[in-house]
VOVO-67368 format. One record per residue (C-alpha): residue number from 1; residue in three letters; y, x, z. Coordinates in Angstrom, 3 decimals. Layout:
[atom NUM; 'ala'; [Y; X; Z]] ...
***
This chain:
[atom 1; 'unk'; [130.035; -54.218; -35.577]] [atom 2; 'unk'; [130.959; -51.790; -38.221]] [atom 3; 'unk'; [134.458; -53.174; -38.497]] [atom 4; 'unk'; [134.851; -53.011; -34.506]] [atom 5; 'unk'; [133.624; -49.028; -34.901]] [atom 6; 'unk'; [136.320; -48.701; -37.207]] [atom 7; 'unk'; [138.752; -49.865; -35.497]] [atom 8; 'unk'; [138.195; -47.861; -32.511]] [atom 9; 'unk'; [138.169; -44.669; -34.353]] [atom 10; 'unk'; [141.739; -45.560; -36.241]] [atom 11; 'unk'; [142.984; -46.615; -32.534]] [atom 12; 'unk'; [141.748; -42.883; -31.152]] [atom 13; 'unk'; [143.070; -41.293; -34.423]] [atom 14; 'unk'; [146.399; -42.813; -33.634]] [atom 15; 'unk'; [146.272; -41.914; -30.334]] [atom 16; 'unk'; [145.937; -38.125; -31.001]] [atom 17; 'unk'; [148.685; -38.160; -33.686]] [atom 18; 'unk'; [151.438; -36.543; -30.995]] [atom 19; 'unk'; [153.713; -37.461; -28.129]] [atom 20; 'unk'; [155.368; -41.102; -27.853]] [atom 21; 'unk'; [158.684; -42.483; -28.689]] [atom 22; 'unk'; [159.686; -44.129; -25.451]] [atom 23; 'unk'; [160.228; -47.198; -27.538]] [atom 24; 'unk'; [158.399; -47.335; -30.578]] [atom 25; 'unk'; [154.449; -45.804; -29.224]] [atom 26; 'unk'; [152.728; -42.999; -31.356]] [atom 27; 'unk'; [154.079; -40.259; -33.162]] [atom 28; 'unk'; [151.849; -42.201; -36.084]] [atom 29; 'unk'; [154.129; -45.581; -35.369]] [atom 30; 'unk'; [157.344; -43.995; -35.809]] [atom 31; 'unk'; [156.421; -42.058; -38.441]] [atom 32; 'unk'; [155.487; -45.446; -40.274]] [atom 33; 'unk'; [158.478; -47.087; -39.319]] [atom 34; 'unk'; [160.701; -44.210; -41.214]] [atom 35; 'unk'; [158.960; -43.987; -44.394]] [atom 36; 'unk'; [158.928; -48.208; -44.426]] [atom 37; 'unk'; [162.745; -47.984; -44.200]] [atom 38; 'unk'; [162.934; -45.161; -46.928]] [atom 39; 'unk'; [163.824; -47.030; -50.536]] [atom 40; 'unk'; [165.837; -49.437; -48.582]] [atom 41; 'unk'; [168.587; -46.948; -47.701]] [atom 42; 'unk'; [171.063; -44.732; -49.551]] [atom 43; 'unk'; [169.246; -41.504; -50.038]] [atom 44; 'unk'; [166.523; -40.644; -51.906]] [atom 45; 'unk'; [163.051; -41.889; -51.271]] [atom 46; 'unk'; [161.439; -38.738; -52.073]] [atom 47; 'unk'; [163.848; -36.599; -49.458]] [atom 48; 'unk'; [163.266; -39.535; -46.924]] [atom 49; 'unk'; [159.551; -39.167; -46.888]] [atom 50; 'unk'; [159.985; -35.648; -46.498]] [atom 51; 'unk'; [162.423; -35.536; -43.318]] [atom 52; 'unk'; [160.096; -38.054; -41.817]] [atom 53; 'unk'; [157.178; -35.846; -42.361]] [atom 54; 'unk'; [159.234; -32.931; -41.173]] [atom 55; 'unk'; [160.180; -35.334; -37.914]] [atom 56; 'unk'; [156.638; -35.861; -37.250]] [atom 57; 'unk'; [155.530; -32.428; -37.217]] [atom 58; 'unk'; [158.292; -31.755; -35.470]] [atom 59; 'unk'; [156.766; -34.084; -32.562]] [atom 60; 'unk'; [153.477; -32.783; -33.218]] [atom 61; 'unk'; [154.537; -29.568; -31.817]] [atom 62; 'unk'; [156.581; -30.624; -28.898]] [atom 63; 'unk'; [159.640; -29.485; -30.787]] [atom 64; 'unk'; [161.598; -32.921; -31.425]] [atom 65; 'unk'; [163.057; -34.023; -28.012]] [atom 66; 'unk'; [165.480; -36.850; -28.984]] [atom 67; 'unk'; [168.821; -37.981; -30.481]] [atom 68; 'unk'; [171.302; -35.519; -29.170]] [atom 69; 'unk'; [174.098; -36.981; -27.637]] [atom 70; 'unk'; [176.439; -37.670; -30.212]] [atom 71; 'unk'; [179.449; -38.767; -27.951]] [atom 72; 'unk'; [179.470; -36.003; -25.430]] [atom 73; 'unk'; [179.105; -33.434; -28.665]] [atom 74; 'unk'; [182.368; -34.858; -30.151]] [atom 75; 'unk'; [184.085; -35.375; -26.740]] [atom 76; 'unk'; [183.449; -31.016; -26.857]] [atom 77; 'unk'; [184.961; -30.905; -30.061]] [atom 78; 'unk'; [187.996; -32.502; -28.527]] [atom 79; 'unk'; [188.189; -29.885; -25.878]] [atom 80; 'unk'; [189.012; -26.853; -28.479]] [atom 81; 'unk'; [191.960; -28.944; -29.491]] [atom 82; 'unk'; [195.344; -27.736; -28.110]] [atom 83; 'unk'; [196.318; -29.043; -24.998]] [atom 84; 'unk'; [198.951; -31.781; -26.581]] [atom 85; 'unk'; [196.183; -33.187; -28.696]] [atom 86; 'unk'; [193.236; -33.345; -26.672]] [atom 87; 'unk'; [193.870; -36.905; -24.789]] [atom 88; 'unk'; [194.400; -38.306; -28.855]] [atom 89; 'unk'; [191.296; -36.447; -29.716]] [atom 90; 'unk'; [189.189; -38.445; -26.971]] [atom 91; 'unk'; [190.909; -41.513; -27.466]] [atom 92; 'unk'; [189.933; -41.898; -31.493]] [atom 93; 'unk'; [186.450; -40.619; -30.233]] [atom 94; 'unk'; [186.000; -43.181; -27.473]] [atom 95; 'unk'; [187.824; -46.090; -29.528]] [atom 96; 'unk'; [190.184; -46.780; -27.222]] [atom 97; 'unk'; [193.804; -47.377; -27.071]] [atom 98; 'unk'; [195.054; -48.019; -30.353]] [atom 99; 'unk'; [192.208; -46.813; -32.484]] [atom 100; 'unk'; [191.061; -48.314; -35.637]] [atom 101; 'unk'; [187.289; -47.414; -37.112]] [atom 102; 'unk'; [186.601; -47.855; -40.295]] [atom 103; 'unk'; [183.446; -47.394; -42.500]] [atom 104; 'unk'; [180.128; -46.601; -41.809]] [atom 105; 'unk'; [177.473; -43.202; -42.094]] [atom 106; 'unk'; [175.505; -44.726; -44.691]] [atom 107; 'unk'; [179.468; -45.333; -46.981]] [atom 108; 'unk'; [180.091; -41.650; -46.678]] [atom 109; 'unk'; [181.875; -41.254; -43.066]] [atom 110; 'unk'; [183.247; -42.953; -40.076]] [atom 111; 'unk'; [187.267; -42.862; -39.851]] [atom 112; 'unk'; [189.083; -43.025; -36.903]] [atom 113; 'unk'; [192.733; -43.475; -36.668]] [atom 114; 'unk'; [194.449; -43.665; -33.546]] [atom 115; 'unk'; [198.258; -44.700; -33.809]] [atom 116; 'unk'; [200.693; -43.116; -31.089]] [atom 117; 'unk'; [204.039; -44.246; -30.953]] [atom 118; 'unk'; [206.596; -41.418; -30.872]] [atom 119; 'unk'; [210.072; -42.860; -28.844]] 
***
């Protein structure tokens, strides 16, 4: 009986932790599931458990809406190039045409090269 008490209270403590992820459930889950993954990546356990504090308070308050929208943010970027370089700019950023990406976040950057043949 005691354990099924218990259980109820950790399910309503949960509950009350702050807004859901729409795929992972409680602010409490996610939370959990960042600090797991901190030690297993390249950066500093300490500073990991600390940005995924900050992200949970964050929720808490209603101010953490989402991952921005990383491809529309860089397809802006491409529109303060000049005029003659903005269709290269969006190609690299959309992969297509002859583009090449290399590396990875976690190695230090993402490189795109886009080759355009000059007749």
């Amino acid at each position: 009986m005691l354990l099924a008490a218990t259980g109820i209270a950790i399910a309503g403590a949960d509950s009350a932790a702050g807004p859901r992820h729409p795929s992972r459930g409680t602010a409490a889950d996610t939370y959990r599931d960042e600090v797991a993954v901190c030690g297993h990546i390249q950066q500093d356990r300490a500073a990991c458990v600390r940005e995924a504090g900050a992200a949970r308070q964050a929720a808490a308050q209603g101010q953490l809406t989402g991952a921005p929208d990383y491809l529309q943010n860089a397809l802006a970027r491409c529109g303060r190039q000049p005029q003659m370089e903005r269709s290269a700019c969006e190609a690299r950023v959309r992969g297509t045409g002859q583009t090449n990406i290399e590396g990875s976040v976690l190695g230090g950057g993402v490189i795109r090269e886009t080759v355009t043949p000059i007749y």
